[in-house]
C-alpha positions as CSV (number, residue, x, y, z in Angstrom):
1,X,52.1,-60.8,-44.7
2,X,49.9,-61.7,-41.5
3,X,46.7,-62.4,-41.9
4,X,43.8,-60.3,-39.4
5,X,43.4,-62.6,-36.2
6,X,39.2,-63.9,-36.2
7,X,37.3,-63.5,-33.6
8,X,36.2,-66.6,-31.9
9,X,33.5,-68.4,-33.5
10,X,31.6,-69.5,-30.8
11,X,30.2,-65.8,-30.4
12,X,29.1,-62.9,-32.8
13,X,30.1,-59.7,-32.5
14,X,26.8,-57.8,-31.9
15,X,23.9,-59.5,-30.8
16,X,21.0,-59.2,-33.5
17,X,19.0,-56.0,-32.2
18,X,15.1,-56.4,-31.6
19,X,12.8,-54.7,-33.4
20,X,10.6,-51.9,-31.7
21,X,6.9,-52.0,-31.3
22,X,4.9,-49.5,-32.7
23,X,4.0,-47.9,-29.6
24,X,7.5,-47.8,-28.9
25,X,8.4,-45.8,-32.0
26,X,5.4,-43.5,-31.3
27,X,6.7,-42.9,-27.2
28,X,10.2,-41.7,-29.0
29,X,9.1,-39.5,-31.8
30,X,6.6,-37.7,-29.0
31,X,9.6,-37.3,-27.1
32,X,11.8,-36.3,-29.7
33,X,9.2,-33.2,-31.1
34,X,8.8,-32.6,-27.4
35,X,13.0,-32.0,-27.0
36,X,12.4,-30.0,-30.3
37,X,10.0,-27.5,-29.5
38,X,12.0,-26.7,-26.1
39,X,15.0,-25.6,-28.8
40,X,15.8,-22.1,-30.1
41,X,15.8,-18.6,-28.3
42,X,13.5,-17.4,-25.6
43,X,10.6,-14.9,-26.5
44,X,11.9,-12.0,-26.6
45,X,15.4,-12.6,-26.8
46,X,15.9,-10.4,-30.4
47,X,14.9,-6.7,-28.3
48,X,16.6,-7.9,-25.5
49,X,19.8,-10.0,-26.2
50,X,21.4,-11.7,-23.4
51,X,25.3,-9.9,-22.9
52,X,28.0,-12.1,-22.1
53,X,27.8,-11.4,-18.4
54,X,24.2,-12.3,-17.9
55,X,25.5,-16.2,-19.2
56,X,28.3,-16.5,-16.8
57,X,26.0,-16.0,-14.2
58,X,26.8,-12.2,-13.3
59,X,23.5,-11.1,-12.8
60,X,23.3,-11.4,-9.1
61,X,25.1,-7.9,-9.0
62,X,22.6,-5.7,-10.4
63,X,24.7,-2.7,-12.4
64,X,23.1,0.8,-12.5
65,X,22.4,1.1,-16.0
66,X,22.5,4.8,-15.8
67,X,25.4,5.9,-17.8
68,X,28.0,8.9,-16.1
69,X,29.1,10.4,-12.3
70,X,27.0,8.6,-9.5
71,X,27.7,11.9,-7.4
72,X,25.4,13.7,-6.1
73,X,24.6,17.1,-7.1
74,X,23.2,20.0,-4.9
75,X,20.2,21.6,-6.2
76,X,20.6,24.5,-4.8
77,X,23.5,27.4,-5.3
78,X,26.1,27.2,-2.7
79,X,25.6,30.9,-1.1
80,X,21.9,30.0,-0.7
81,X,19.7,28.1,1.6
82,X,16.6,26.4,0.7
83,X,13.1,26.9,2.1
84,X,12.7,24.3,4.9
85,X,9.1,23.4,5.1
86,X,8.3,22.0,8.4
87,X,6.6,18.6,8.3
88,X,3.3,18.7,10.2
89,X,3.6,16.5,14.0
90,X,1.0,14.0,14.0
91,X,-0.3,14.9,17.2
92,X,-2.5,11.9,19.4
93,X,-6.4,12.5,19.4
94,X,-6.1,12.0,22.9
95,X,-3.8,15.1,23.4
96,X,-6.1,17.2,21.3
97,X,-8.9,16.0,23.3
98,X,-8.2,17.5,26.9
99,X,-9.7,15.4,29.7
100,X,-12.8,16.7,31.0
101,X,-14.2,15.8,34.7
102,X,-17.2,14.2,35.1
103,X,-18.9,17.2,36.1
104,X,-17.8,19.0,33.1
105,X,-18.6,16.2,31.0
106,X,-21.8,15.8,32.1
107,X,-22.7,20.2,31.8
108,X,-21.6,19.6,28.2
109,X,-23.7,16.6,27.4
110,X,-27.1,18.3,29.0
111,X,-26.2,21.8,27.3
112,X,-26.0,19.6,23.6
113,X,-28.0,21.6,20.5
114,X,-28.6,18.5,18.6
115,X,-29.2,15.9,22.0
116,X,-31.6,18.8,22.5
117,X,-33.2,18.6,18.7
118,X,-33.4,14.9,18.7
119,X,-35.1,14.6,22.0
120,X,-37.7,17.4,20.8
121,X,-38.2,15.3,17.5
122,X,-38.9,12.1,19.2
123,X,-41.2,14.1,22.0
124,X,-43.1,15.1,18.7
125,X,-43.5,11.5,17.5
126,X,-41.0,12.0,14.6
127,X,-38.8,8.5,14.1
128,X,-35.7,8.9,13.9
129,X,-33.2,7.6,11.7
130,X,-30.3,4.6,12.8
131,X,-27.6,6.9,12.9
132,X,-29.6,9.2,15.2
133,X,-30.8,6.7,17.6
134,X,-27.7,5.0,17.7
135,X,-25.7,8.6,18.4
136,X,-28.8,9.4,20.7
137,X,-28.9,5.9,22.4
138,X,-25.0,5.9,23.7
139,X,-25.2,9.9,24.6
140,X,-28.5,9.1,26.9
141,X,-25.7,6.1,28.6
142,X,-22.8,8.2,28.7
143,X,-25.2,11.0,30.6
144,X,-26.4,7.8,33.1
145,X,-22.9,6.6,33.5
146,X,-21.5,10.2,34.2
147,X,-24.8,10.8,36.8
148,X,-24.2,7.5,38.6
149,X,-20.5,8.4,38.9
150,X,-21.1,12.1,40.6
151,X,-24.0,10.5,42.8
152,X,-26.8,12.0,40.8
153,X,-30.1,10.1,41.0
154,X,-33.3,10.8,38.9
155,X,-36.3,9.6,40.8
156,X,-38.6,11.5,39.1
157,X,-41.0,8.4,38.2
158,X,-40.7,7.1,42.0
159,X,-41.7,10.9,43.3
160,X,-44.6,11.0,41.1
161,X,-45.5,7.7,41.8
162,X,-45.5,8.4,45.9
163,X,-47.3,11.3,45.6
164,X,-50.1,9.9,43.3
165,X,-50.0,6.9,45.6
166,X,-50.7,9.4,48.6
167,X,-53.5,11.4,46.8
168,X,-55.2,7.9,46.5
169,X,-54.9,7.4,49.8
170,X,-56.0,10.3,51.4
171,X,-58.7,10.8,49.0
172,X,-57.9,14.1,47.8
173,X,-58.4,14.4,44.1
């Protein structure tokens, strides 16, 4: 019988292994419980289990998970016809609103119920409220736009202005 060959002297085997520090042991065991808490099922993986088709990676392709004949059924009886119900036509504002002249325009404005009320309120000395004398504000400018447009000029002040003007001068009083 042979004897087992020996290794060479001049070397060991397996180098003599350093010891760890503490804060090296500590590093490991964190990482260790960290790996550990990571383990187990998901939450709620008892109420719904994952299927065999979900792991390979299936799940792309969504399945209809309603169970039977994916044809579709009429609801009504074939000898009858339903009840159509005609879905109403958004029609445009602008198409409901028909496009009035100027002159028309303006007729409408002046011949106003509450342009008239809120003009006899604030005659009166009444304030009126923000709403009002914005709504009251931009009807008086649409009126001057629509009077500057058809060639309409109010000189009212300027008229009564001249003829006080000449009642000074002639001295008549």
């Amino acid at each position: 019988m042979k004897q087992p060959a020996r290794a060479p002297q001049g070397k060991t085997a397996a180098p003599k292994a350093k010891r760890k520090s503490r804060e090296e042991m500590n590093v490991e065991a964190r990482d260790r419980k960290r790996d550990k808490k990571h383990r187990g099922h998901a939450a709620g993986s008892r109420a719904n289990p994952v299927t065999e088709a979900q792991k390979k990676g299936n799940g792309n392709k969504k399945a209809d998970p309603r169970i039977g004949s994916k044809k579709p059924i009429p609801l009504i009886a074939e000898g009858q016809q339903a009840a159509v119900k005609a879905k109403p036509v958004a029609e445009k504002k602008a198409a409901a609103k028909p496009r009035l002249s100027p002159q028309e325009e303006l007729q409408m404005l002046e011949n106003d119920e509450r342009l008239d009320a809120l003009l006899n309120r604030l005659e009166s000395g009444e304030k009126l409220s923000a709403e009002d004398q914005a709504w009251l504000d931009q009807t008086l400018d649409r009126i001057d736009v629509l009077m500057e447009q058809l060639g309409i000029e109010l000189d009212e002040e300027e008229d009564e202005a001249d003829e006080d003007m000449y009642r000074l001068l002639k001295g008549k009083d």
